[in-house]
C-alpha positions in Angstrom: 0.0 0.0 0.0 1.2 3.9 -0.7 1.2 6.2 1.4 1.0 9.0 -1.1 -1.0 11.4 -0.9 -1.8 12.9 -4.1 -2.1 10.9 -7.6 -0.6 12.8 -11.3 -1.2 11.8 -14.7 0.0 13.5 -18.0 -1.0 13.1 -21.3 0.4 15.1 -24.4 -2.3 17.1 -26.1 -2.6 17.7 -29.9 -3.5 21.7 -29.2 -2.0 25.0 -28.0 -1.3 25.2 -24.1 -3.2 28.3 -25.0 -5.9 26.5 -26.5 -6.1 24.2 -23.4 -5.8 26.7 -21.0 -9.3 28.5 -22.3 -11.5 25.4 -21.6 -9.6 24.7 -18.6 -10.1 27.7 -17.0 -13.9 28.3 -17.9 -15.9 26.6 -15.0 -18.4 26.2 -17.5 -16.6 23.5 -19.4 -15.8 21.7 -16.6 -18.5 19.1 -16.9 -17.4 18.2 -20.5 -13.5 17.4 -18.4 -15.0 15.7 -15.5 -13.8 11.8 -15.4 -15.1 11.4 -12.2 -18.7 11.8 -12.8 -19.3 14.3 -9.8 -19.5 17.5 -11.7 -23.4 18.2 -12.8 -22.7 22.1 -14.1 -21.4 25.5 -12.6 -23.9 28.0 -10.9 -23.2 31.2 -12.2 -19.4 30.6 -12.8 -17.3 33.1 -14.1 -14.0 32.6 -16.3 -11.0 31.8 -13.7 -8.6 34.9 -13.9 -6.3 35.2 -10.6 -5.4 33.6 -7.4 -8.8 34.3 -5.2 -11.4 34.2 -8.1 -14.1 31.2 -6.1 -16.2 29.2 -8.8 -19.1 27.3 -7.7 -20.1 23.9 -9.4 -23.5 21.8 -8.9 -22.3 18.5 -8.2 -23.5 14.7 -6.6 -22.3 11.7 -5.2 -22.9 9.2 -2.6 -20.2 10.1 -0.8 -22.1 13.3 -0.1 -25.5 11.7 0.3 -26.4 12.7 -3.5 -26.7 16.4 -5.1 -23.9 19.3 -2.9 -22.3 22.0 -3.9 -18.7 23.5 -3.8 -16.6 26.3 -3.9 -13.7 26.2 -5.5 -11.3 28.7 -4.4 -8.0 29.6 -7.4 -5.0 28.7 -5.4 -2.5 28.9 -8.0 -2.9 30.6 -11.8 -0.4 31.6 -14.8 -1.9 32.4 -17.5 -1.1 29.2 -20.5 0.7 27.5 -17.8 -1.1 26.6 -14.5 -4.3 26.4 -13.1 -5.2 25.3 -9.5 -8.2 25.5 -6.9 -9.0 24.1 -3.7 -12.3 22.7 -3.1 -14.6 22.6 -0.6 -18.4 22.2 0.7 -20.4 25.4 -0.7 -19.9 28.4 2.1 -17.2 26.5 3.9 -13.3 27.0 3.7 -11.1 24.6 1.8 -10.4 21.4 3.8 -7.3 20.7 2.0 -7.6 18.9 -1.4 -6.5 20.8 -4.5 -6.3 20.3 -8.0 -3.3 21.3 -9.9 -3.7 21.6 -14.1 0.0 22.3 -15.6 0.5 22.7 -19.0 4.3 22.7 -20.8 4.1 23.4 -24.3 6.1 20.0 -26.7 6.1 21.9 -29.6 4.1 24.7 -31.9 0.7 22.9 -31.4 1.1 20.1 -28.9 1.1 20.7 -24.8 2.6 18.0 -21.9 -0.6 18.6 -19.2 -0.4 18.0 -15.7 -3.3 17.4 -13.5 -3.0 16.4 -10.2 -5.5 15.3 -7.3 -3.8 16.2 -3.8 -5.4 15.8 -0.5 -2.1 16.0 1.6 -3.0 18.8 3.2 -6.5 17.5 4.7 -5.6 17.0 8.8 -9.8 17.2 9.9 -9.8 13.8 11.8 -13.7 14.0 11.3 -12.9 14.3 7.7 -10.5 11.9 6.9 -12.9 9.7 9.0 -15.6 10.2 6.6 -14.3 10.3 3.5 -11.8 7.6 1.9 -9.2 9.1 0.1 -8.7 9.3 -2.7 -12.3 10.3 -3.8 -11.3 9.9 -7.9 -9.0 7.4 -9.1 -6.3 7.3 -11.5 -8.5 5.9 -14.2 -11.0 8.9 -13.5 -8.0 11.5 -14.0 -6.8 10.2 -16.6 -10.2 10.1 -18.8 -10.6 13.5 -17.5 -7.2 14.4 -19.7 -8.6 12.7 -22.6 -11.6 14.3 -22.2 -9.9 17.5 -22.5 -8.1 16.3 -25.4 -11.3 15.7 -26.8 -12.4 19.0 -26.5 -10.1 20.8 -27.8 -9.6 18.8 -31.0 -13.2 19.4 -31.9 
């Protein structure tokens, strides 16, 4: 068994990290990326532009007794190059799992992404009691990048 605490998988994508990085860092075609099945839609979203910006996304799973919201506070941006946010239960402050897109461009039209799940910094013993890490596989991540692929080819 690892002890690791955060899964990455990369994928090289046929497009523009600038290309990329405009889906990526509209909340509103998230759902279209989402592997994991958990994202429904955003709710009222606005395109990510700093560190700060919050996005809220209509979401559901079991794990949460069906449909939830979160928040999903921009912990880390650069503008064709990284995108990351901390989420969290609607109204509530991030309880330590982020997600981390980074994008190196390979060549004129092709881009190395990134994306990493990390729950390292989650320490809420009630938390960690209630939810079994990690939440979305490697397999989920990884059709999440070819998802993304996917849209940006089309």
């Amino acid at each position: 068994m690892s002890d690791s605490k955060s899964i990455t998988v990369q994928r090289t994508i046929d497009a523009s990290a600038s290309a990329i990085f405009d889906v990526l860092s509209n909340p509103k075609r998230h759902v279209a990326l989402d592997g994991s099945g958990f994202v429904r839609s955003d709710e009222k979203a606005e395109r990510i532009q700093k560190v700060g910006d919050v996005f809220r996304m209509n979401m559901v799973g079991d794990h949460m007794g069906g449909e939830y919201q979160t928040d999903n506070t921009v912990s880390g941006y650069s503008h064709n190059a990284l995108l990351a946010w901390k989420t969290a239960p609607a109204d509530t402050d991030p309880p330590g799992w982020e997600w981390l897109w980074q994008l190196e461009p390979s060549g004129r039209d092709s881009t190395q992404v990134s994306l990493t799940y990390d729950w390292s910094s989650v320490t809420d013993k009630d938390i960690l009691s209630k939810v079994s890490f990690p939440l979305v596989s490697r397999e989920q991540l990884e059709d999440s990048l070819g998802r993304l692929a996917e849209t940006v080819s089309s």
